[in-house]
matplotlib code that plots the C-alpha trace (Angstrom):
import matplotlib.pyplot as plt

x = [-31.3, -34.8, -37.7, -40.3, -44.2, -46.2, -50.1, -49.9, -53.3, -53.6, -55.9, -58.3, -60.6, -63.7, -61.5, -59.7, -56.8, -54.8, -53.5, -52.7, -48.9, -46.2, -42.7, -39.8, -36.7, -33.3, -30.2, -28.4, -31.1, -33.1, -36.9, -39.4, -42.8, -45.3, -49.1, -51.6, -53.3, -55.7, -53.9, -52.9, -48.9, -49.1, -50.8, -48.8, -45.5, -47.1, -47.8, -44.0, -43.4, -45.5, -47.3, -50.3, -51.4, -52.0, -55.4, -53.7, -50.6, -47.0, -44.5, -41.1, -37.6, -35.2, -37.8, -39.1, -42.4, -42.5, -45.2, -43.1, -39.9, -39.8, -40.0, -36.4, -35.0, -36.7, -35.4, -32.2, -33.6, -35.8, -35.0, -37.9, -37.4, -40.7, -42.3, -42.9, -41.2, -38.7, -39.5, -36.8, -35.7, -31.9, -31.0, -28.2, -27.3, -25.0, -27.2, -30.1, -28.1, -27.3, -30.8, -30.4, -28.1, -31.2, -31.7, -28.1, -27.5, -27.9, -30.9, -29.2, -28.8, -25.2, -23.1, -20.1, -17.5, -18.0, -22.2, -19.8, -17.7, -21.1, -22.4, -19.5, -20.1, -22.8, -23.0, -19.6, -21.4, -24.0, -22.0, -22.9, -19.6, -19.4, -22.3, -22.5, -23.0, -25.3, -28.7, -31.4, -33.7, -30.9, -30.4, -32.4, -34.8, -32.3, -29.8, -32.4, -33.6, -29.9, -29.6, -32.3, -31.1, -27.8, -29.7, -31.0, -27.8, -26.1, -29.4, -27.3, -30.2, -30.4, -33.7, -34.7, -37.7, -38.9, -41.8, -41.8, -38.4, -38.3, -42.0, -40.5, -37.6, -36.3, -35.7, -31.8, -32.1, -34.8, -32.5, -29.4, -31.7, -32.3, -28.3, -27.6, -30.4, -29.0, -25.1, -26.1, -28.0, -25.3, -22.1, -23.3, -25.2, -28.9, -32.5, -33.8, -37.4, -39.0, -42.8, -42.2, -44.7, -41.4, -42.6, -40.2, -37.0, -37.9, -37.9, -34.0, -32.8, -34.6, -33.2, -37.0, -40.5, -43.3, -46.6, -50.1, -53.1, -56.7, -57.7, -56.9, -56.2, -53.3, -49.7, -46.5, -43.1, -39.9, -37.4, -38.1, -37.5, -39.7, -42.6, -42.3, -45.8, -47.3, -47.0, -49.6, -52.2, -51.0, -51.0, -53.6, -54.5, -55.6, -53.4, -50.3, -48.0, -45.5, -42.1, -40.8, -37.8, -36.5, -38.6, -40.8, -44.2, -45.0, -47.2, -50.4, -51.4]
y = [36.6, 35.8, 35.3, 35.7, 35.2, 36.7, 35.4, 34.9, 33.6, 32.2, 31.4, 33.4, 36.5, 33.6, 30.6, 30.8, 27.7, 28.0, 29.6, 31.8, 30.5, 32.3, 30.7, 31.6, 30.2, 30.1, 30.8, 27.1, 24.7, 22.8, 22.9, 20.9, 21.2, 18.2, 17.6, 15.6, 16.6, 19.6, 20.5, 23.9, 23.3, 25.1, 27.8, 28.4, 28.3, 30.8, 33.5, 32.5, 33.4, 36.6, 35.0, 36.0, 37.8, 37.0, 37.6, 38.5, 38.7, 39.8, 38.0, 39.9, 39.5, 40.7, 43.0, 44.2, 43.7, 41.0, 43.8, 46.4, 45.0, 46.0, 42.8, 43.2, 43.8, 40.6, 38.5, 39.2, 37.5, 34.7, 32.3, 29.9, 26.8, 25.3, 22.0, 21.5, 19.6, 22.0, 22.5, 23.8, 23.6, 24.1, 26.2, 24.3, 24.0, 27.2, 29.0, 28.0, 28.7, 31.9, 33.2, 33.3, 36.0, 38.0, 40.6, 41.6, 41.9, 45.2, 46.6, 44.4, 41.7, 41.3, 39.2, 40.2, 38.3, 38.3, 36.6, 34.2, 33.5, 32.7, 30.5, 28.4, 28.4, 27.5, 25.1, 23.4, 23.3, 21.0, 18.7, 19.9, 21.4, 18.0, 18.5, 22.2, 22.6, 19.8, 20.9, 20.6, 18.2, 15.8, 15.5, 13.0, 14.3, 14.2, 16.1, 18.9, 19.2, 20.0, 22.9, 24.4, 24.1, 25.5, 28.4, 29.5, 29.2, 31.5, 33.9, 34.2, 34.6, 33.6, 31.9, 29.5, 28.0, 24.5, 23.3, 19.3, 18.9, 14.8, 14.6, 13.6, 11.6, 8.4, 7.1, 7.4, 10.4, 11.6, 11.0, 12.5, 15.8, 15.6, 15.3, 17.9, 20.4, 19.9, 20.6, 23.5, 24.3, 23.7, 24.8, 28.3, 29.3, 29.1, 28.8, 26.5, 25.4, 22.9, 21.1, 17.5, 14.5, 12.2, 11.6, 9.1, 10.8, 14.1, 12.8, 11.6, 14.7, 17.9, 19.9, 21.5, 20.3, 22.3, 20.1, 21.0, 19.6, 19.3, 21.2, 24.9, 25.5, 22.2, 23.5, 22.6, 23.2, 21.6, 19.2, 15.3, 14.1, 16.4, 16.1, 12.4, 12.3, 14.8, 13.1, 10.9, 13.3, 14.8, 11.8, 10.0, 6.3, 2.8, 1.2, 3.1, 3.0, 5.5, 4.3, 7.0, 5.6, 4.6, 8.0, 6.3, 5.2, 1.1, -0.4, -2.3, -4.9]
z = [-3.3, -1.1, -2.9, -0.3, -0.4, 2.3, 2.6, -1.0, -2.5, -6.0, -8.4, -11.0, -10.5, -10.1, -8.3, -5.3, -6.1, -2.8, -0.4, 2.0, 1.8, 3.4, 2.5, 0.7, -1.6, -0.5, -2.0, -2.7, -2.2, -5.1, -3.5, -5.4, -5.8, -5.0, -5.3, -6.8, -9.8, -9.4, -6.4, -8.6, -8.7, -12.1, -11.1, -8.4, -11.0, -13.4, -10.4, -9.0, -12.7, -12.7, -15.4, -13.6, -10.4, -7.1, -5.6, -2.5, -0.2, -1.6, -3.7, -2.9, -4.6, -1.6, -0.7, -3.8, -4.6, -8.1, -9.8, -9.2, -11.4, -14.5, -17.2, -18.6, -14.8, -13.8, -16.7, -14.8, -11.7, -12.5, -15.5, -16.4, -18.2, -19.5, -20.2, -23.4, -25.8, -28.1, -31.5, -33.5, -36.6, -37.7, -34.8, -33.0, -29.4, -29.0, -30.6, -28.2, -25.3, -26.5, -26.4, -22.6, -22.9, -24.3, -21.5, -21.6, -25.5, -27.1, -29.4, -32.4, -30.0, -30.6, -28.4, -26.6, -25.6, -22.2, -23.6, -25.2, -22.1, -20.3, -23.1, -23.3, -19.2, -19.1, -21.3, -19.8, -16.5, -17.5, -19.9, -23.3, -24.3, -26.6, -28.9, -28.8, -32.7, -33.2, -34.3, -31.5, -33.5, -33.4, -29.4, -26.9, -24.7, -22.2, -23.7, -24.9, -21.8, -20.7, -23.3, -22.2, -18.3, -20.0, -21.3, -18.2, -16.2, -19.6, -18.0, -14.9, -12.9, -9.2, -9.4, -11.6, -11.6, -13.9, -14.8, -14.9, -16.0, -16.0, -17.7, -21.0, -19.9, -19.3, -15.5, -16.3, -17.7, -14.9, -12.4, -13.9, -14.2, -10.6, -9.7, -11.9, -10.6, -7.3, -7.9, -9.8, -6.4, -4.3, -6.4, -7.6, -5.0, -6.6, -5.8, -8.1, -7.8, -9.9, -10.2, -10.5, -10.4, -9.7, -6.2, -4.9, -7.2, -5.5, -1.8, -2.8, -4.0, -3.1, -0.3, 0.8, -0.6, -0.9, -0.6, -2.4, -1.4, -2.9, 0.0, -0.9, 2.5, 2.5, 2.1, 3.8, 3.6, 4.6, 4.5, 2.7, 6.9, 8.4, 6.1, 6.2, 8.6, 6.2, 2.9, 3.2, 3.6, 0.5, -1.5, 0.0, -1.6, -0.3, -2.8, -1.6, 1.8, 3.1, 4.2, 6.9, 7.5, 3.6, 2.3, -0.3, -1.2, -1.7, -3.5, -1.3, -3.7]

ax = plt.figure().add_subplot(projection="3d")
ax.plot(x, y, z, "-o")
ax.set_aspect("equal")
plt.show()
């Protein structure tokens, strides 16, 4: 499934943020999302979302225009997994990877067993299985930020998108987020876009990079070796140095 953007401009009715961009998501890659603060990498994630409007240009799902797509049709297409911490009280990990299963489930939203085949899928696919009827408020950040990777994967959408994945975890834990993002890219065929501000842990795993600049007008797209030139622009700093060849930033004391 190709999630393309044609001349897409975002921002707000009194704020152009950026653009024009014409890019697109591919099927089996994990693309992340770079840019200093105020570069507008959330607002861009909230229109990807349809969240909000573009002011211009086309977002299309395998040529159908995002606007178009009716809100329960795209739940089936996109699954969005959020930032913030979870707050939960007894609900347990099965039952919040069950909630992905939403836009399938009947008016009573009763499960099937094919739901609970997907669950238990999903779940199994990101290491879970284990601690499955644990209570949420019980589980690392890590792990909670696996249930809710679980839930969108029991979504069975081809698109996922994230929004700061690693913010609340450890580097461990980080990078095991990263890994898994990636297999889950790779294995089941899946676009999977996330917004990170794990510079260096990005350039190591991400198949494509989108880059944001201040400048509404900066934007670039492709692969962590061929944006090696490009980065610092985007990340400009006198106490920082790009390393081309080992794909990392140093510190210039």
């Amino acid at each position: 499934m190709e999630f393309e953007l044609k001349n897409v401009v975002i921002g707000y009715p009194d704020h152009k943020v950026a653009g024009p961009m014409t890019v697109a998501l591919h099927a089996g890659e994990l693309c992340c999302l770079l840019g200093a603060n105020g570069a507008g990498k959330s607002t861009l994630l909230r229109t990807l979302a349809a969240f909000q409007p573009t002011l211009s240009g086309e977002m299309t799902i395998d040529g159908e225009r995002l606007e178009t797509i009716p809100p329960r049709r795209l739940s089936t297409m996109i699954g969005i997994v959020l930032t913030e911490r979870i707050r939960t009280g007894g609900i347990t990990v099965r039952d919040m990877v069950a909630m992905g299963r939403s836009p399938y489930t009947n008016f009573w939203g009763r499960l099937t067993s094919e739901d609970h085949q997907e669950i238990d899928l999903a779940m199994e696919q990101v290491g879970i299985t284990a601690f499955a009827d644990r209570q949420i408020s019980t589980l690392s950040d890590g792990e909670r930020q696996k249930v809710m990777i679980a839930k969108a994967l029991a979504q069975g959408t081809p698109i996922i998108l994230l929004d700061e994945p690693t913010a609340f975890l450890d580097f461990p834990s980080k990078v095991e987020v990263m890994l898994l993002l990636g297999r889950l890219a790779h294995e089941m065929g899946k676009s999977i876009f996330l917004s990170t501000h794990d510079l260096d842990l990005a350039l190591q795993t991400a198949d494509r990079l989108w880059l944001m600049g201040k400048d509404e007008n900066l934007f670039a797209v492709g692969t962590p070796r061929e944006l090696a030139s490009e980065l610092p622009r985007f990340f400009p700093s006198r106490h920082l140095a790009f390393d081309s060849q080992l794909l990392r930033f140093n510190i210039k004391l």
